[in-house]
DRENDRENMI-872395 format. One record per residue (C-alpha): x, y, z. Coordinates in steps of 0.25 Angstrom, whole numbers, plus 5000, padded with zeros to 4 digits. Each point is the difference from the previous one (the first is absolute). Example, Ala and Ser with C-alpha at 12.3 -4.5 7.8 and 13.67 -1.06 7.14 Angstrom:
// residues 2
504949825031 500650144998 
END
This chain:
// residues 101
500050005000 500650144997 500050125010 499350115002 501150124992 499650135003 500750154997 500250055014 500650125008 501150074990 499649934987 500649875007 499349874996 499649925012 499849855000 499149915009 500449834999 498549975000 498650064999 499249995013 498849875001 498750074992 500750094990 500049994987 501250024993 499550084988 499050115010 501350025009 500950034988 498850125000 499850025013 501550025008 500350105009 501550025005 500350095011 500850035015 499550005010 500250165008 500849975012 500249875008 499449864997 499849945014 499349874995 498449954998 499350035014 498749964995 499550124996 501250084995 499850144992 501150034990 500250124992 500950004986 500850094995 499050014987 499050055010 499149905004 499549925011 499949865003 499349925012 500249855004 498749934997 500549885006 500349965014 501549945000 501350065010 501350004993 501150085006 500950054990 500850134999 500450104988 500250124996 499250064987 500049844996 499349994985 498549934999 499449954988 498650004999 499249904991 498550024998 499449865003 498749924998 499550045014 500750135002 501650065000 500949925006 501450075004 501549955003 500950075006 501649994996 500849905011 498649965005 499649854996 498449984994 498850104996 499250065008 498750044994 499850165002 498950104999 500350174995 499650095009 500550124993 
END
């Protein structure tokens, strides 16, 4: 299976191994987002509100803890079949998100 390649930050193409369960590859090669986030990563809590540096705002729709911290780490966002799903760089498996803003 290919990965998800997406122009990033700077022009930088940015590649993911896999596409998250529930995505289809042709939507996603549409529908992908690459940002940083603004600050400090500090992990999943459960209901963890990121801001990117392109200005929007992402919530946790599921409950799961993982501590993990970074500074301005890159996320991809895919849209899939039951909502957006982001991954954030140094940070194993999707976590399905909602925008806020």
């Amino acid at each position: 299976m290919e990965g998800i390649v997406a122009t990033g930050d700077g022009g930088k193409e940015v590649r993911d191994s896999a596409y998250p369960q529930g995505v289809d590859q042709e939507d996603a090669a549409r529908e992908v987002t690459v940002s940083r986030v603004r600050g400090s990563f500090r992990g999943w809590m459960g209901r963890t509100r990121l801001e990117l540096l392109n200005g929007q705002e992402w919530e946790q729709r599921s409950f799961s803890i993982m501590y993990r911290y970074a500074v301005m780490p890159r996320v991809i966002l895919v849209r899939g079949n039951e909502g957006y799903l982001m991954r954030v760089e140094g940070v194993p498996g999707w976590v399905p998100v909602r925008r806020v803003k």
